[in-house]
N, C-alpha and C positions, 0 to 999 in steps of 0.2 A: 431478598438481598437487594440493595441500592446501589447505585455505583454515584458515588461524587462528579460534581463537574468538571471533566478533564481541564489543568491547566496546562501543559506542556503536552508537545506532539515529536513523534521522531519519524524517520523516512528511513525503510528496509526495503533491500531485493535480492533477489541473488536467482539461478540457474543452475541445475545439476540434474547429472545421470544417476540411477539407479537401479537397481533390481527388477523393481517393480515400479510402475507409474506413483503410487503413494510413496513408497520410500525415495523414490526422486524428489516429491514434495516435501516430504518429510527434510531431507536433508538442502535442499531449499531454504526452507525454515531456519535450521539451523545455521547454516551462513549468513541468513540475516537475522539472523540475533534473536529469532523469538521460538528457536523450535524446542525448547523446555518449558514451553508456557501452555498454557489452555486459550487458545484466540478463540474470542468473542467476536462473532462479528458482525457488525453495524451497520448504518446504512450511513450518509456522507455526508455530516455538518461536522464541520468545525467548529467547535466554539467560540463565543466572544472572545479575544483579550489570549488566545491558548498560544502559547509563545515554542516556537521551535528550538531542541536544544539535540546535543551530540546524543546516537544511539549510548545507554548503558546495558549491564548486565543486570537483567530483569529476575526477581525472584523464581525460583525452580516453583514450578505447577499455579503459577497467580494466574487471574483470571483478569486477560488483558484485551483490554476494546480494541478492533483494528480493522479499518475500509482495506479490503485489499484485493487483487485480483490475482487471478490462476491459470496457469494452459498448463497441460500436461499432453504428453503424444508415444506412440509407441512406433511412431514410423520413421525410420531411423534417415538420417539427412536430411530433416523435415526442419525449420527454422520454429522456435515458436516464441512468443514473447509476453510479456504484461506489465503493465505500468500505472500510475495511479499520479492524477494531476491535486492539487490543493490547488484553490484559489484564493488568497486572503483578501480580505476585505480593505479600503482604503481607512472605511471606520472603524477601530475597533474594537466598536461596544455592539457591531452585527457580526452575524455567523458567515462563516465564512464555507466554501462548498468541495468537497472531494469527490473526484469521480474516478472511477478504472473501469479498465477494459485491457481484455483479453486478448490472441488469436494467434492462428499462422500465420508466422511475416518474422519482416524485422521489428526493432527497438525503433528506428528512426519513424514506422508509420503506424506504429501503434501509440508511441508515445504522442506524435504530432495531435493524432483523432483524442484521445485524451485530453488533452490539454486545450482544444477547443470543444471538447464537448464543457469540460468546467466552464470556461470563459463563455458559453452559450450558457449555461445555468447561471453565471451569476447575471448574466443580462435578463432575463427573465422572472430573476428577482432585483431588479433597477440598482443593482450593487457594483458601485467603483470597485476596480481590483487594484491594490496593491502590488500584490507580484503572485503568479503562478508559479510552486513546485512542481516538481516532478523526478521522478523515477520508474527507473522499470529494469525490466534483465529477459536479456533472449539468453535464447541456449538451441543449439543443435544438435539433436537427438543424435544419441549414441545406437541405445537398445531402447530407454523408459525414460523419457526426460520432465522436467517441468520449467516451468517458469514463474518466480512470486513478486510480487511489489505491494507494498505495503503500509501505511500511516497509520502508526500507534499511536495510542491516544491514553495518558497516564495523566494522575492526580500527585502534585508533586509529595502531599503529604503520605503517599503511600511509600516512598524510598526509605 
């Protein structure tokens, strides 16, 4: 199988408790909008020209490309967080770079490190940035918690 050059990108996150540390992720997922899908997951270019649009409801079971990161914790009062920065290019006929990261903490310093580690990649590839995204979602463990963040990456012709 092939997968087409993604033209459009969306940004997911979400935080939640559950049963067990997967079902915490699991239902994670689901709050942000991809947990009936099959995540493929990638490693963190952007495409050329790939234009940001509003989350949709994604086909039940598609097989959908997505940079994303993860924490999960069963230590209950424990902060944990992930976030995932884009850096788009000032050109837009170059790739442009996603990066995430994980951890115990807050939203505010895991997202910060994120978003300059992008802005450190894209200087190391001699690339004007445009503007840095970003998202991310803490959560404070109940019993099993997680945290997701996440850049989907779809081909408009597949809607």
């Amino acid at each position: 199988m092939m997968f087409k050059q993604p033209t459009r990108f969306f940004l997911g996150a979400a935080g939640s408790d559950g049963f067990s540390e997967l079902n915490a992720f699991d239902h994670a997922l689901l709050k942000a909008g991809v947990g009936d899908t099959n995540l493929v997951r990638m490693s963190s270019i952007l495409p050329p020209s790939c234009q940001q649009f509003d989350p949709f409801p994604l086909p039940y079971g598609a097989l959908v490309p997505v940079a994303y990161a993860m924490m999960t914790s069963s230590e209950p009062g424990q902060w944990i967080a992930s976030a995932v920065a884009a850096a788009v290019p000032l050109d837009p006929t170059l790739p442009g770079l996603i990066m995430e990261h994980h951890g115990v903490g807050r939203l505010d310093e895991i997202g910060a490190l994120v978003r300059e580690m992008a802005v450190q990649g894209m200087g190391y590839r001699n690339r004007e940035i445009k503007e840095v995204l970003l998202i991310g979602a803490e959560h404070q463990v109940v019993k099993h918690g997680a945290a997701f963040a996440g850049l989907v990456l779809w081909d408009e012709s597949q809607r």
